[in-house]
Residue, then its C-alpha position, 0 to 999 in steps of 0.5 A: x052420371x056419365x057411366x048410365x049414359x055410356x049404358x044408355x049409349x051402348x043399349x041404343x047402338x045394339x037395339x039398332x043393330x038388333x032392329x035391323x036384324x030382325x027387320x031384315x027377316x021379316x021383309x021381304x027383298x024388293x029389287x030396287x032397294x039396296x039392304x047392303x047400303x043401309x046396314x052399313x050404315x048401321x054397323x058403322x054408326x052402332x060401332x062409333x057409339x060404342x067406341x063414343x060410349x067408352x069415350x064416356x067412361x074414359x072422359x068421366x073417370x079422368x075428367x075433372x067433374x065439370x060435366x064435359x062426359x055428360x055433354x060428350x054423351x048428350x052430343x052423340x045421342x044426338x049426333x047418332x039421330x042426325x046420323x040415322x036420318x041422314x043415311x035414310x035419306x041417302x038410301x031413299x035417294x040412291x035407291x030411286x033411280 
């Protein structure tokens, strides 16, 4: 059961790259807002997902079967949502002043 999570996690960290992309292009720049900020965030969080995700298959393929790959995956999920909240909220803060 660890390997579709580990697709499940690699599908979020691209969809998120992906919504940033496109999110980027269809609105405009406003000056008080700081884009570079945000997608770092993102770029960084996406890559540790998927450094996560093949963490999974590893734990999984070498791990005994007590489910530690399953909760490895359900950790980062979660992880990842505090994450995202977290650099929302720092961006909204730094961004004003």
């Amino acid at each position: 059961m660890y390997a579709p999570l580990a697709a499940i996690l690699i599908a979020l960290a691209v969809v998120s790259v992906l919504a940033l992309r496109m999110s980027r292009a269809s609105r405009p720049l406003s000056p008080s807002s700081d884009p570079e900020q945000l997608e770092g965030f993102i770029y960084v969080g996406a890559g540790a997902l998927i450094l996560l995700a093949g963490l999974v298959v590893l734990v999984g393929l070498w791990g005994d079967r007590t489910g530690r790959a399953e909760g490895l995956a359900m950790f980062g999920f979660f992880t990842y949502a505090i994450y995202l909240m977290a650099a929302l909220l720092i961006e909204r803060l730094t961004t004003r002043r």
